[in-house]
C-alpha positions in Angstrom: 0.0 0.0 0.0 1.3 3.5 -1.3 0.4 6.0 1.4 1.0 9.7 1.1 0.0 12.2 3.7 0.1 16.0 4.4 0.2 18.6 7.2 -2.7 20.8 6.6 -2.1 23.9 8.8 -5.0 25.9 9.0 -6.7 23.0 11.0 -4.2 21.1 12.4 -5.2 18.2 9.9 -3.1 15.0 8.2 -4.6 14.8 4.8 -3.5 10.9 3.8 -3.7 9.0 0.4 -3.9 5.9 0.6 -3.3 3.5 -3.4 -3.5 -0.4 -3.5 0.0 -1.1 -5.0 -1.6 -4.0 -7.6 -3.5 -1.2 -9.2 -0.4 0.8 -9.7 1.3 -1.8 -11.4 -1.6 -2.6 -13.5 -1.4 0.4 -14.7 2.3 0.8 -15.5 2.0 -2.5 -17.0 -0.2 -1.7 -19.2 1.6 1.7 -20.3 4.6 -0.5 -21.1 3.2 -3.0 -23.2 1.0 -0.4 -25.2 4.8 1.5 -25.4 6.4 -1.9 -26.5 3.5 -2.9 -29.0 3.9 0.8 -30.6 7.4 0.4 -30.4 6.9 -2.9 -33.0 4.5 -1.5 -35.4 7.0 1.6 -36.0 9.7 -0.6 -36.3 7.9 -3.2 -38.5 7.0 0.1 -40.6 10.5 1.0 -40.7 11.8 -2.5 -41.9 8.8 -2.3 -44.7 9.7 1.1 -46.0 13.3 0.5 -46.0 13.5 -2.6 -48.0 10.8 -1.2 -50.2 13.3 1.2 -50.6 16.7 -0.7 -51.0 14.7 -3.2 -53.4 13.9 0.3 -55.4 17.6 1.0 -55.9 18.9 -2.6 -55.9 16.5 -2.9 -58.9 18.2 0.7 -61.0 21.7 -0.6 -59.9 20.8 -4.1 -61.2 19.5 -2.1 -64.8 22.4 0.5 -64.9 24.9 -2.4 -64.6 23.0 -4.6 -67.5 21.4 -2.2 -69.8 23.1 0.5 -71.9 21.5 4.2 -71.0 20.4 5.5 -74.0 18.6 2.7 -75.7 17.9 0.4 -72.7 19.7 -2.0 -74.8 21.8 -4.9 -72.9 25.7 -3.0 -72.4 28.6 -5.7 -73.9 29.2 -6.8 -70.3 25.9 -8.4 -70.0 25.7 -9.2 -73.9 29.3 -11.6 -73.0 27.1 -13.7 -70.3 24.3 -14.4 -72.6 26.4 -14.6 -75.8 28.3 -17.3 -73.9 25.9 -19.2 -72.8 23.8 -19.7 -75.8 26.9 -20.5 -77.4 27.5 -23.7 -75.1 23.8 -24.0 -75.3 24.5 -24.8 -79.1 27.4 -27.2 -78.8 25.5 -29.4 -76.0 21.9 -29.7 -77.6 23.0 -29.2 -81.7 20.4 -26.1 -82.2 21.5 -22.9 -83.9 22.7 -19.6 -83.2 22.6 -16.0 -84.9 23.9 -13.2 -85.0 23.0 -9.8 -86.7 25.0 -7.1 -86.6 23.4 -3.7 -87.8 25.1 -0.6 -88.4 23.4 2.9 -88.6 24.5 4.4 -92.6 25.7 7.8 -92.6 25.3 8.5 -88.7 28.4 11.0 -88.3 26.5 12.9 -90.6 23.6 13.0 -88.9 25.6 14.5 -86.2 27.2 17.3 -88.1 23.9 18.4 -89.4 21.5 18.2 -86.3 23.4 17.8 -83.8 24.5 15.2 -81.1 21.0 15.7 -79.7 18.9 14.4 -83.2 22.2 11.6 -83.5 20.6 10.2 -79.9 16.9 10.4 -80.9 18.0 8.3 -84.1 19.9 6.2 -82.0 16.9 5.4 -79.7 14.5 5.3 -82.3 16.4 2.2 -84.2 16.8 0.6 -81.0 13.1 0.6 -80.2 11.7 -0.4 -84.5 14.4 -2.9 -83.5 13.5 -4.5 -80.3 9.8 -4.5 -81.9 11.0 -7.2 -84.3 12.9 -9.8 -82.0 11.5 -12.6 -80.0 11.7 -12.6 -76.2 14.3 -14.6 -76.0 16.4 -12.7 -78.1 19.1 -10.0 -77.0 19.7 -6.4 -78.2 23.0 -5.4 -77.4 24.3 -1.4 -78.3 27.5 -2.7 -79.4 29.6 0.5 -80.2 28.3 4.4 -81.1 25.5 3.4 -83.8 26.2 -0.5 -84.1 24.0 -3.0 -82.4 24.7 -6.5 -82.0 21.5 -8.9 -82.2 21.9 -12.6 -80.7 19.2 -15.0 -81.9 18.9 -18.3 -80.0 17.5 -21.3 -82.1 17.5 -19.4 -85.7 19.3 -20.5 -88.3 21.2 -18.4 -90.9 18.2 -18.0 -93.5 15.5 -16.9 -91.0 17.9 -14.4 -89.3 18.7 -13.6 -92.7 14.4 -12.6 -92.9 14.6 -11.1 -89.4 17.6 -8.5 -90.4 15.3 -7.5 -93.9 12.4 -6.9 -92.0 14.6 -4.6 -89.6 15.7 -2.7 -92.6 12.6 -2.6 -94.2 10.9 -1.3 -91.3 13.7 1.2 -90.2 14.1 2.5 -93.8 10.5 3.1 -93.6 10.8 5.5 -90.8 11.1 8.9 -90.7 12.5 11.2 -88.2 10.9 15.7 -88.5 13.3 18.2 -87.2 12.7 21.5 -87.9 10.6 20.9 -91.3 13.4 18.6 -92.4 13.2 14.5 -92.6 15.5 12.3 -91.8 15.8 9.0 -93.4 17.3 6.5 -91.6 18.7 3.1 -93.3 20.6 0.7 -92.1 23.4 -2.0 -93.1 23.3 -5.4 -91.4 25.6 -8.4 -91.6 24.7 -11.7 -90.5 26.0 -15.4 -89.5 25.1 -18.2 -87.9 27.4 -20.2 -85.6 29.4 -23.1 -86.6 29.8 -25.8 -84.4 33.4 -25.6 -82.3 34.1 -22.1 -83.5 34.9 -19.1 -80.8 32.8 -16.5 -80.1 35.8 -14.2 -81.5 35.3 -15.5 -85.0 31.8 -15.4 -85.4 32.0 -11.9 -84.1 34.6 -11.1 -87.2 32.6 -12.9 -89.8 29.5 -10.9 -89.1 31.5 -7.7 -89.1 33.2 -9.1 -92.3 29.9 -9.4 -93.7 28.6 -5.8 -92.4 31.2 -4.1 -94.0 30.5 -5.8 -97.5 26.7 -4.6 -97.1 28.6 -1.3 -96.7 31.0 -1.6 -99.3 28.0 -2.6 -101.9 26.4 0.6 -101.2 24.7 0.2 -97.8 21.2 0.3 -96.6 20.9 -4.1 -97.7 22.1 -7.3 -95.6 24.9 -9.5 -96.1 25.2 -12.9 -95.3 28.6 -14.7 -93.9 28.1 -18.7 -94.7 
């Protein structure tokens, strides 16, 4: 029992108060575990947000690593893993691989007349009339300034052959307004398909051997390395 008392002068009276010490307790008790259950449901709302959070940026660090700012096509670092894999995906199950390699005609010139600005939205646009062509499974890689490198799992040489037209077709087809001017865009595309035991370092040169005939021959057509 809590007991409290007080002199109370002007008549000589002991004012006393008098508390059952269970009822205290109850009470403190119960301010402690309303304390501790807030306590949890801040913290829990902490954890939530945060990871929320961290996932958010885990997820643009995961993107800035893999694809290539501009076009949101795969960067060459990424464009490696998949390239090697399909590759020894090929060599264990016998199915073929493709690969397209597209080159923008005339892009410096582009540049010098409209600027870096227009030489980026031409850039983009390609990349996107591309993308619009492949399969899921395929990959989209921004190989150098205005090159793109397109890696086509289970397609043999002919039908990669028809993807790479319809590319061209569909880019040449496009046209970009600046300032009451239009700007063609056409394209030059080599492709090959993998032989069986070769490195990825000489299919890489036969379709680049090839792209560079389609330029030689006057541009804006396909060539194909058998």
């Amino acid at each position: 029992v809590y007991l409290n008392s007080r002199m109370v002068s002007d008549f000589k009276w002991y004012l006393m108060v008098e508390q059952e010490e269970a009822e205290g307790e109850k009470k403190i008790l119960n301010t402690f575990w309303v304390n501790i259950v807030l306590g949890l449901m801040v913290i829990v709302v902490i954890l939530v947000i945060a990871n929320l959070t961290l996932g958010r940026y885990q997820r643009k660090l995961e993107v800035m690593a893999s694809k290539d700012k501009l076009t949101g096509a795969t960067n060459r670092q990424m464009f490696e893993e998949y390239f090697s894999h399909s590759l020894q995906n090929a060599e264990s199950s016998a199915t073929p691989v493709s690969v397209i390699l597209l080159d923008i005609d005339y892009f410096k010139s582009v540049n010098d007349n409209f600027g870096h600005s227009i030489g980026d939205l031409v850039i983009k646009t390609v990349a996107n009339i591309i993308r619009r062509q492949l399969r899921s499974e395929d990959i989209v890689c921004r190989w150098g300034g205005e090159e793109f490198l397109l890696l086509l799992p289970n397609i043999d040489l002919s039908h990669a052959a028809d993807m790479a037209e319809r590319i061209r077709e569909s880019i040449a087809e496009r046209k970009i307004s600046v300032n009451e001017h239009e700007i063609g865009i056409t394209v030059s595309s080599g492709v090959a398909q993998y032989k069986l035991g070769e490195s990825r370092a000489d299919l890489i040169n036969r379709v680049d051997v090839a792209l560079y005939q389609a330029k030689d021959r006057g541009r804006d057509q396909v060539v194909l390395s058998h």
